[in-house]
C-alpha positions as CSV (number, residue, x, y, z in Angstrom):
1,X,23.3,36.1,-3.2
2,X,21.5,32.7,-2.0
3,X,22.3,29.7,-2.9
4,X,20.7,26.9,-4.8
5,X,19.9,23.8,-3.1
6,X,21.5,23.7,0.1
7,X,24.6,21.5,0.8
8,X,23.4,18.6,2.9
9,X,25.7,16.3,4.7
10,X,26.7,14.7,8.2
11,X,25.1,17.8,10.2
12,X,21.9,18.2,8.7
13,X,21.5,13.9,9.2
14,X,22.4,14.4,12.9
15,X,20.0,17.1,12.8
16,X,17.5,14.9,11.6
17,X,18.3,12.7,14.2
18,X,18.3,14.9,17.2
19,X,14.6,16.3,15.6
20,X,13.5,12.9,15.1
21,X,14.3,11.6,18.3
22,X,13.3,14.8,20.1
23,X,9.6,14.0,18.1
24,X,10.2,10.2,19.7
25,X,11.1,11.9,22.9
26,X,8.0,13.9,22.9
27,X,5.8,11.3,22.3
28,X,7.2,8.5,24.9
29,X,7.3,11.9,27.5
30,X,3.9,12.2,27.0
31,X,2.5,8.9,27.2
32,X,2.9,8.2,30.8
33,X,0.5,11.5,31.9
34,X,-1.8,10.0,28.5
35,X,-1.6,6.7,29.8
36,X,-1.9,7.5,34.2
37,X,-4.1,10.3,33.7
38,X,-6.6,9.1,31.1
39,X,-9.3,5.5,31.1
40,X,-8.9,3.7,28.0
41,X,-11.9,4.5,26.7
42,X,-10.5,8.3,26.4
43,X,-6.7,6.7,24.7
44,X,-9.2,4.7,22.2
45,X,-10.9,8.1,20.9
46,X,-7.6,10.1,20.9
47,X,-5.8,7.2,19.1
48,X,-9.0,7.5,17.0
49,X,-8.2,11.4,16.3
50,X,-4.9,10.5,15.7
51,X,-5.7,8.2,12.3
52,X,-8.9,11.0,11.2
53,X,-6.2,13.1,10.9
54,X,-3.7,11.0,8.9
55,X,-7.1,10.0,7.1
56,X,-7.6,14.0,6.6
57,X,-4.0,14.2,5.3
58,X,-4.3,12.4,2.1
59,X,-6.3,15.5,0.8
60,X,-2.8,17.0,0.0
61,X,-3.2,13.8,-2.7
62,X,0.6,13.9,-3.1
63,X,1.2,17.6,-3.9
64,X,3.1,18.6,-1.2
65,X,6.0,16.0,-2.0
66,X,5.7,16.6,-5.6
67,X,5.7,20.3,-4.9
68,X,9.1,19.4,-2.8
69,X,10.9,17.5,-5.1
70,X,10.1,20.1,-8.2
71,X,11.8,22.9,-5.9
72,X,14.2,20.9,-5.8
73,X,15.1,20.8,-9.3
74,X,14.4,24.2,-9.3
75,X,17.0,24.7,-7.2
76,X,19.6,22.9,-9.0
77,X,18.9,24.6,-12.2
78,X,16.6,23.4,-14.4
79,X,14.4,25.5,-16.7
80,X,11.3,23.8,-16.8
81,X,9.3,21.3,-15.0
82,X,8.3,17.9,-16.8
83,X,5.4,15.8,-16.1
84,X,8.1,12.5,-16.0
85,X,11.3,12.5,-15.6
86,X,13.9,15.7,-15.6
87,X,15.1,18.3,-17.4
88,X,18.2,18.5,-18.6
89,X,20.7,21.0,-16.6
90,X,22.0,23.6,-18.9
91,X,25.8,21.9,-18.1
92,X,26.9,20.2,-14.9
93,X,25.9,21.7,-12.0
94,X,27.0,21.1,-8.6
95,X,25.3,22.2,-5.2
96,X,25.5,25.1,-4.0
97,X,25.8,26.8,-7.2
98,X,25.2,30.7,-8.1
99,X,21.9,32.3,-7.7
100,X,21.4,32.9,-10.9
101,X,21.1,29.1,-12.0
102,X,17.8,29.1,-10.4
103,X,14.6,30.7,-13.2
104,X,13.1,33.1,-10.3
105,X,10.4,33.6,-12.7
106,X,9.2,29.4,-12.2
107,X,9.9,29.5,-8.6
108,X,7.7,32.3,-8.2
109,X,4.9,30.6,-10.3
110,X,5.3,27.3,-8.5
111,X,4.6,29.6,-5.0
112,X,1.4,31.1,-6.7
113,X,0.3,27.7,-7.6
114,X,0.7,25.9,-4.3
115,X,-1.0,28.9,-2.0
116,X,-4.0,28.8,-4.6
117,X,-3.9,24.6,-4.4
118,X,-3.5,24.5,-0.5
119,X,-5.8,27.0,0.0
120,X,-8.5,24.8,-2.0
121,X,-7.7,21.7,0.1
122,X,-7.8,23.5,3.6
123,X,-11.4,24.3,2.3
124,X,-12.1,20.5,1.1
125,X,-10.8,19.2,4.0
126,X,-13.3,21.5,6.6
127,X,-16.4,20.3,4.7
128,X,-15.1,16.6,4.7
129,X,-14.3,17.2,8.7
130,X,-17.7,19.0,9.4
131,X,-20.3,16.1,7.7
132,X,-18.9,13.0,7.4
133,X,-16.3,13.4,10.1
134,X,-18.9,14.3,12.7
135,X,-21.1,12.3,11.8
136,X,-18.5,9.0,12.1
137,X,-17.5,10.5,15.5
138,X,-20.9,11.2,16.9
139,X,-21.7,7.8,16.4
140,X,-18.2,6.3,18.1
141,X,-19.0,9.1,20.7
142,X,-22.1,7.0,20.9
143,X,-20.3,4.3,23.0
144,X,-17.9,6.8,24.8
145,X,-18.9,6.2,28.8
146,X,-16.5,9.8,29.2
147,X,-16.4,13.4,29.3
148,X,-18.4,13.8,26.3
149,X,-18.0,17.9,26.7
150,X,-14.5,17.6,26.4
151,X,-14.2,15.1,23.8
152,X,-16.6,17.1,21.6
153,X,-14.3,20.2,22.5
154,X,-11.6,18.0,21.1
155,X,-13.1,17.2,17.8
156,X,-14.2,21.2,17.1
157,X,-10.2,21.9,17.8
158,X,-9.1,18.3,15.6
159,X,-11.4,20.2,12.5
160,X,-9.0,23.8,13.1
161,X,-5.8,21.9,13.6
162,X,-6.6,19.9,10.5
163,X,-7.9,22.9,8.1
164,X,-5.1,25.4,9.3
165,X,-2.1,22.1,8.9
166,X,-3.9,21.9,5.0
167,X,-3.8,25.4,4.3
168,X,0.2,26.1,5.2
169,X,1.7,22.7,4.3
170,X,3.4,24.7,1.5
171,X,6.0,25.7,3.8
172,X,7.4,22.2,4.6
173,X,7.8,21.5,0.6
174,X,9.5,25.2,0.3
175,X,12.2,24.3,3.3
176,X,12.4,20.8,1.6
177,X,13.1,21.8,-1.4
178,X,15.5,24.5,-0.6
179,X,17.6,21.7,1.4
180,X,16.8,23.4,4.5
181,X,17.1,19.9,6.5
182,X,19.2,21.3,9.3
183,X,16.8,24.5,10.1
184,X,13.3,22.6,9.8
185,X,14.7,20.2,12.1
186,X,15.7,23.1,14.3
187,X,11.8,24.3,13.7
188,X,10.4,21.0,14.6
189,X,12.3,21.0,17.8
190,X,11.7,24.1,19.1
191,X,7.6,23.7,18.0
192,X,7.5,19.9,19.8
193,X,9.1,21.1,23.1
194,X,6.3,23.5,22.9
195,X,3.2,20.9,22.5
196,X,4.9,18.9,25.0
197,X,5.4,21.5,27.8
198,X,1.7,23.0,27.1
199,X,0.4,19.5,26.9
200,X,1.7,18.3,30.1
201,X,0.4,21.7,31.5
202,X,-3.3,21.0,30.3
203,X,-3.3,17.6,31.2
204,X,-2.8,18.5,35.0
205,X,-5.6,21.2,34.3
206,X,-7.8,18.7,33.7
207,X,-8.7,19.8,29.9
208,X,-8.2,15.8,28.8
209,X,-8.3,15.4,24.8
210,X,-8.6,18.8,24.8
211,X,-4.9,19.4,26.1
212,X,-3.5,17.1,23.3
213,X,-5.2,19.0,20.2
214,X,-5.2,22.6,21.4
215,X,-1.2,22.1,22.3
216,X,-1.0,20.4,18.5
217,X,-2.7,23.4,16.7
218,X,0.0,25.7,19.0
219,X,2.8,23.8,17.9
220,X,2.0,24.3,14.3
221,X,1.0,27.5,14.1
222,X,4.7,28.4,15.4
223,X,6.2,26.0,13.4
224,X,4.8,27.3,10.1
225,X,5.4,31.1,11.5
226,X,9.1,30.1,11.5
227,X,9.4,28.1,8.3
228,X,8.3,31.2,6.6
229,X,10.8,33.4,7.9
230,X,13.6,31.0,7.2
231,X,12.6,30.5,3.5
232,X,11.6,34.5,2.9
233,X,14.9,36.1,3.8
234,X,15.3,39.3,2.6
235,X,17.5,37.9,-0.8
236,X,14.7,35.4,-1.4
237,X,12.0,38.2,-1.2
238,X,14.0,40.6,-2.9
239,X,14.7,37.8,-6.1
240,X,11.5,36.8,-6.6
241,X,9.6,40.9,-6.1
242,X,12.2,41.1,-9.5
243,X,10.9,38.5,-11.6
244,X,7.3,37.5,-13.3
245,X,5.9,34.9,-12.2
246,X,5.4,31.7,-15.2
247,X,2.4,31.1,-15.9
248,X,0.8,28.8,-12.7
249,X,-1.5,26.8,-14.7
250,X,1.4,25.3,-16.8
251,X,3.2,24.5,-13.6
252,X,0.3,22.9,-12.6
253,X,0.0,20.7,-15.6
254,X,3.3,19.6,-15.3
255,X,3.3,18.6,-11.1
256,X,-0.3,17.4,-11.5
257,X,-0.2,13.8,-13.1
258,X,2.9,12.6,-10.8
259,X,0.7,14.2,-7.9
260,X,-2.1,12.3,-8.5
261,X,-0.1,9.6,-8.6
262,X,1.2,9.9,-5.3
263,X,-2.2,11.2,-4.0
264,X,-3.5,7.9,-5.4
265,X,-0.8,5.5,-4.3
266,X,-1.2,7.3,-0.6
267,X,-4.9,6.8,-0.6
268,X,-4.7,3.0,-0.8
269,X,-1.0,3.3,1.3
270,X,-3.8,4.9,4.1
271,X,-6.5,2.1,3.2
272,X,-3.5,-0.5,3.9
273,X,-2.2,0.9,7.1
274,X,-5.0,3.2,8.8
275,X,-8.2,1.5,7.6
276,X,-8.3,-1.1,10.0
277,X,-8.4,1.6,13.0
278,X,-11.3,3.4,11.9
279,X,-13.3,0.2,10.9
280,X,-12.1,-2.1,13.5
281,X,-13.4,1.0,16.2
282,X,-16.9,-0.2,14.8
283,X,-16.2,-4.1,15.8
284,X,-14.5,-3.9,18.4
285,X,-14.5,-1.9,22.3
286,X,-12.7,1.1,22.6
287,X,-10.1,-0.6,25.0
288,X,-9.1,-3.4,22.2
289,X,-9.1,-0.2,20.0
290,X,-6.8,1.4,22.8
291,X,-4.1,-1.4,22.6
292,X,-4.0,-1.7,19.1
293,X,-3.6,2.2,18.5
294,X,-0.9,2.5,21.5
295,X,0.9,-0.7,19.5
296,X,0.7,1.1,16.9
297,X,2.0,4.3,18.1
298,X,4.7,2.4,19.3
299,X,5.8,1.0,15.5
300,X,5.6,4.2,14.2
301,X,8.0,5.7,16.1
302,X,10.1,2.9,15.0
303,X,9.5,3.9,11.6
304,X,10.5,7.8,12.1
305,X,13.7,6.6,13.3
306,X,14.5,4.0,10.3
307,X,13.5,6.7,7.8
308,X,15.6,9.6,9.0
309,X,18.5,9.4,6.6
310,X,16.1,9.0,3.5
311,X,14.0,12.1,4.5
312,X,17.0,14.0,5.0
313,X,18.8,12.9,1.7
314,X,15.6,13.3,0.0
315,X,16.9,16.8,-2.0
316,X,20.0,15.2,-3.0
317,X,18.3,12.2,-4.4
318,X,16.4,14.7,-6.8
319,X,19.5,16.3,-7.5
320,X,21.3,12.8,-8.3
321,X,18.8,12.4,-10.6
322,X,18.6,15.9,-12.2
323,X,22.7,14.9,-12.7
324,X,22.3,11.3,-13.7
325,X,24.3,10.5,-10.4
326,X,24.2,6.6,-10.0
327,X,26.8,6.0,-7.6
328,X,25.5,8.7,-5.0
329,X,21.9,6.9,-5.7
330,X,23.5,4.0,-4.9
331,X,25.3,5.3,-1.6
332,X,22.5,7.0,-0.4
333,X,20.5,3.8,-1.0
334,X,22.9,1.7,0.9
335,X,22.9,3.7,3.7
336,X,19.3,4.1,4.3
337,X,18.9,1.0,3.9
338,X,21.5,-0.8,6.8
339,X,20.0,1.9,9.3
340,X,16.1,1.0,8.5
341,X,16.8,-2.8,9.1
342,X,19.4,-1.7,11.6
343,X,16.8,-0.2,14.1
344,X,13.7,-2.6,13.0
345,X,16.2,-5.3,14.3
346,X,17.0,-4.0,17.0
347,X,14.2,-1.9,18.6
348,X,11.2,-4.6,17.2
349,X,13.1,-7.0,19.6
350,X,13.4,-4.6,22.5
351,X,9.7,-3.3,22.6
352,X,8.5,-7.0,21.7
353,X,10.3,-8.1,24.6
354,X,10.3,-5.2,27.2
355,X,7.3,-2.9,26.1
356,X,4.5,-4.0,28.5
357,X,6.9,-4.1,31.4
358,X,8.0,-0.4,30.7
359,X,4.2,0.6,30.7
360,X,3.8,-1.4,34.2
361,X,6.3,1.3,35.5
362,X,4.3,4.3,34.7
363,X,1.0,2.5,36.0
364,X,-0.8,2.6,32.9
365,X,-4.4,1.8,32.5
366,X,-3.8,0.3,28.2
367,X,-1.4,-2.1,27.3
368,X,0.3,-3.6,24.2
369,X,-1.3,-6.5,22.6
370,X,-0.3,-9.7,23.5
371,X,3.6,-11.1,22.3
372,X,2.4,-12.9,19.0
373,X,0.3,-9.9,17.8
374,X,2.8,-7.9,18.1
375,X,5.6,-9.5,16.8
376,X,3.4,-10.1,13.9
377,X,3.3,-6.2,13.5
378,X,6.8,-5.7,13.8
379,X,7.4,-8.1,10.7
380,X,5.0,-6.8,9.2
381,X,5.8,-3.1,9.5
382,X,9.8,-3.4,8.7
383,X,8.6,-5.2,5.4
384,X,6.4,-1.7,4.9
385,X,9.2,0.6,5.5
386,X,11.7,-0.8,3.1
387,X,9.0,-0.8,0.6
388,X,8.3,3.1,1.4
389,X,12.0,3.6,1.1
390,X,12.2,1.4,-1.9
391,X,9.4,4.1,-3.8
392,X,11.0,7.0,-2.8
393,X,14.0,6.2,-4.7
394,X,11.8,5.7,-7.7
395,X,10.1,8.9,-6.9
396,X,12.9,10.5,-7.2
397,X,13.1,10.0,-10.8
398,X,9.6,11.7,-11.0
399,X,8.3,8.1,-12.0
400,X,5.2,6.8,-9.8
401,X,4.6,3.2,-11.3
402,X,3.3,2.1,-7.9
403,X,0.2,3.8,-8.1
404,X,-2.2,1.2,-9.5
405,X,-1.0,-1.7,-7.1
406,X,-1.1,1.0,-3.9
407,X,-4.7,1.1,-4.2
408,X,-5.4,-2.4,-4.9
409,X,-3.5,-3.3,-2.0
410,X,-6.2,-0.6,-0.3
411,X,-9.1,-1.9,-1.7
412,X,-7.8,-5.6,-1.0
413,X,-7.4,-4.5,2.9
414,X,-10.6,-3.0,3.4
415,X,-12.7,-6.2,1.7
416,X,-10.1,-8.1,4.0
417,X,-11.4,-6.6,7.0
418,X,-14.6,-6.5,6.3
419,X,-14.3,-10.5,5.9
420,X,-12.2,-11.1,8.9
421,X,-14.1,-8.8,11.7
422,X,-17.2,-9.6,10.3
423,X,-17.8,-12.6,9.0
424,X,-14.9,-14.6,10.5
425,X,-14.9,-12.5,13.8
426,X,-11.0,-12.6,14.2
427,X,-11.0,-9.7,16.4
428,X,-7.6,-7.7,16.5
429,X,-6.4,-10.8,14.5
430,X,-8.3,-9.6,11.8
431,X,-7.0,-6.1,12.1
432,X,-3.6,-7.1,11.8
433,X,-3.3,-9.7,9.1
434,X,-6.0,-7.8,6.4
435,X,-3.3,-5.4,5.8
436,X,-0.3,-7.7,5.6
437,X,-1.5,-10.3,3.4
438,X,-2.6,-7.6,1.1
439,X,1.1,-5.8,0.9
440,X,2.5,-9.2,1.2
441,X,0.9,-10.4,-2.2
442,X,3.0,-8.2,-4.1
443,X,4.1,-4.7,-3.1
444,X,6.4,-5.9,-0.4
445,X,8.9,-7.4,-2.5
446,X,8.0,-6.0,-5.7
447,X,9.5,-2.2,-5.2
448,X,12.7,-3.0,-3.6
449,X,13.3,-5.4,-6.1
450,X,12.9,-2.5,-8.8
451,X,15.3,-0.1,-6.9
452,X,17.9,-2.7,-6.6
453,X,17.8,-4.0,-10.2
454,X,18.2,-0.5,-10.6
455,X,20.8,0.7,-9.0
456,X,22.9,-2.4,-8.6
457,X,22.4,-5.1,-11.3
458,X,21.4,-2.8,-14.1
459,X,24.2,-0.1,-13.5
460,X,26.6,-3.3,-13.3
461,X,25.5,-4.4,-16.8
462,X,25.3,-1.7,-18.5
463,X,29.2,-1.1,-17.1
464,X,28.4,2.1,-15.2
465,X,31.2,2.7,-12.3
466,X,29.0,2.7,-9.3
């Protein structure tokens, strides 16, 4: 029979590496024919898709992590779900252990629960899409000098891609939690060689914004088509036909207050970081919008690189924790944390230095802000990611104390921007620092310093060999 969680080690991290960099590579193959083929007017409304749907994505409100990391105690044996903290194991339990560690019957009432959740906010998210979603981009569309055909094209597509991404995001907690890291990489490679191939295709065809969403919704629809089939073999299927399902709505009960959490502390984690797109498109042009967003673009890709080994480790930090394992939490923090200030370092410096130089090459028609901005951001943005790696150590304990000060960071960005593009008419200035000085103020430092008194000076004291 199947495993438990799946051993994860060396492979599945180079995986992780191959599928993030493959998701870089995408992205940087693609932005030359974005860039040379499209005004930036057209780059300001698709950087402007780009954040509706991160904005659309908090609708999840932290289930499909929470959903993950449950699985994953699932997996390694545990009879019951908790609404903090973990369940004892019934005896140590290593992974990889025999099927029948793992209660069928909760697995298959966790399934039931997330299909009936998802399906809820794939419906949520089309009515929030189709109102107030249109009627923010009708009025942006308002000072679009473009193909207004196509961009409305676009936007009908963005609302599908967004509903259909809702209603199957299941699948990524299912391979998650199962410890599939090396076959959803596998997935994500295959399905992003897709969008770029197709994109590239209907870019040359002329379909502008068009090409970018309708190769996106492709790319997902065959990425979820695979993650099923990997998690549903025919041992999975056949385990879980044999069982009853528990009872859903106590499954529920348990994931929902930690979910909320998370939902809550990725509202004002959106407010902090994507805010300033959508409100700064109504101070500012679309081609000041267009640098900022490509800047952006840039620092993200930055931050999928810094967080590989973390998402990748991610199951085996819920299974530390289901094992009250403080030296691998204390490796795997270690780790994580040389390579995120590693490439920060070392590829802030390089696209500080060399990015507008590199977009000269391709003839582009946007640009990155100017050398202060953006070194500002890269500061800025390295001091986010080891926060974000800082809390998902803590979340790994089923423990969301961050919460509370995530949205007042959110709400302390938005009145922030609202002073600085407004009243004090700072411009991108005022785009950039709102959302700094607001993590700066406290969750910056605060988290890490939780996870290392943790880990490193509490383990010490109490005389734990770490």
């Amino acid at each position: 029979m199947a495993q438990g969680v799946e051993h994860i080690g060396k492979t599945d991290v180079a995986w992780s590496y191959a599928a993030t960099f493959f998701w870089v590579g995408s992205g940087l193959i693609l932005f030359p024919f974005i860039l040379n083929k499209m005004p930036a007017e057209t780059v300001g409304i698709w950087n402007i898709f780009q954040t509706i749907s991160v904005m659309v994505a908090i609708l999840d409100f932290g289930f499909q992590p929470s959903f993950a990391r449950n699985l994953s105690y699932i997996f390694t044996g545990v009879k019951g779900l908790r609404k903090e903290g973990v369940a004892a194991l019934n005896g140590k339990r290593g992974t990889g252990g025999d099927e029948q560690d793992v209660d069928y019957g909760l697995l298959k009432g966790t399934l039931v629960a997330m299909k009936r959740l998802f399906r809820i906010i794939s419906l949520a998210a089309f009515v929030l899409l189709a109102t107030a979603g249109t009627a923010y981009f009708l009025y942006i569309l308002g000072k679009y000098s473009g193909d207004r055909t196509d961009a409305v094209a676009a936007w009908v597509l963005l609302i599908v891609l967004n509903c259909y991404d809702l209603y199957t995001l299941y699948y990524d907690a299912l391979l998650k939690g199962k410890g599939y890291v090396r076959r959803s990489q596998q997935i994500m490679i295959l399905s992003q060689a897709v969008y770029v191939l197709l994109a590239i295709g209907l870019i040359f065809a002329g379909l502008g914004l068009c090409a970018i969403v309708a190769s996106r919704l492709v790319a997902i629809v065959i990425r979820r088509t695979l993650s099923r089939r990997v998690f549903f073999t025919r041992e999975m299927s056949e385990a879980l036909r044999g069982v009853e399902a528990h009872d859903s709505g106590e499954i529920m009960r348990a994931i929902c207050p930690n979910a909320v959490k998370i939902g809550l502390t990725q509202l004002g984690s959106l407010a902090v970081n994507k805010s300033a797109m959508l409100i700064g498109a109504a101070f500012l042009t679309l081609e000041e919008v267009a640098s900022y967003g490509i800047t952006l673009q840039l620092l993200e890709i930055l931050c999928n690189c810094s967080t590989v080994p973390y998402r990748a480790f991610s199951p085996k930090l819920a299974q530390c924790r289901a094992e009250k394992d403080m030296a691998g939490l204390r490796h795997y923090y270690l780790v994580c944390a040389a390579i995120l200030w590693g490439i920060w370092i070392i590829g802030g410096s390089v696209s500080v230095l060399a990015g507008d130089y590199a977009l000269r090459l391709i003839n582009s028609q946007t640009f990155f802000l100017p050398t202060a901005m953006f070194g500002v951001l890269v500061a800025l943005h390295s001091l986010e990611d080891n926060q974000v790696l800082a809390t998902g150590f803590i979340m790994s304990d089923n423990r969301i104390p961050f919460f509370i000060p995530s949205l007042l960071s959110g709400a302390a960005t938005v009145l922030l921007l609202w002073l600085f593009l407004d009243v004090l008419d700072w411009g991108v200035w005022g785009m950039i620092l709102a959302p700094g000085i607001a993590q700066l103020a406290y969750q910056d430092w605060k988290w890490p310093g939780v996870v290392i008194k943790e880990l490193f000076i509490k383990t010490e004291a109490n005389g734990i060999n770490v």
